[in-house]
N, C-alpha and C positions, 0 to 999 in steps of 0.2 A: 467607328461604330458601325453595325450591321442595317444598311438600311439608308445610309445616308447616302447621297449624293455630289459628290465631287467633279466641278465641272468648269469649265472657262469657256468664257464669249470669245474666238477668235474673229478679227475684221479685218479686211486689207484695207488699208490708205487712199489705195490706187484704183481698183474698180470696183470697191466694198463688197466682194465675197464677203460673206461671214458662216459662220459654225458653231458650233457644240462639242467641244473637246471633252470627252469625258478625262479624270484626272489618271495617271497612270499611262495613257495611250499614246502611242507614238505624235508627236508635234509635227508641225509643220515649219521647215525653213525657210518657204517660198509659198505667195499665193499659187496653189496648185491651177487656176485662172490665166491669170496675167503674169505670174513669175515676179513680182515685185517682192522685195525684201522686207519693207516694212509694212509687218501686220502688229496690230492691240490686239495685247491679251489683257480680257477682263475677267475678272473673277468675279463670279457668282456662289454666291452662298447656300448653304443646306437651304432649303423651305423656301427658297425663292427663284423665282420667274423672270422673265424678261418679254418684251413685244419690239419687237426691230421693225421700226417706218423707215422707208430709204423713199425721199422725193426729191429726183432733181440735183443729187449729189450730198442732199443733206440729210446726216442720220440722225434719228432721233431714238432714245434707248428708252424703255418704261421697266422700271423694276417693279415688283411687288412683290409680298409676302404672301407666302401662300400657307394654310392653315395645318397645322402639326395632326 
């Protein structure tokens, strides 16, 4: 649909890089960072948001809806 947004949280494991993949766009196979192999990909939904805390090696994710 026109207008929507298609997007994934990418995070590295290893020194928590993270990002905003839009859908379609070339990926990543390596933290561009640290070169480490394993990164999470999270899917995010149309109409919604995220707030990424990193304290101390620990991530904390806030989703929310956001209004149509």
């Amino acid at each position: 649909m026109s207008g929507e947004e298609y997007r994934d949280l990418v995070i590295c494991n290893n020194c928590l890089w993270a990002a905003s993949l839009l859908k379609g766009s070339k990926g990543f196979m390596a933290c561009p960072v640290c070169s480490n192999l394993t990164l999470d990909v999270i899917p995010v939904s149309d109409y919604e948001s995220y707030t990424l805390n990193i304290r101390n090696k620990n991530v904390e994710i806030e989703f929310t809806k956001d209004k149509k």
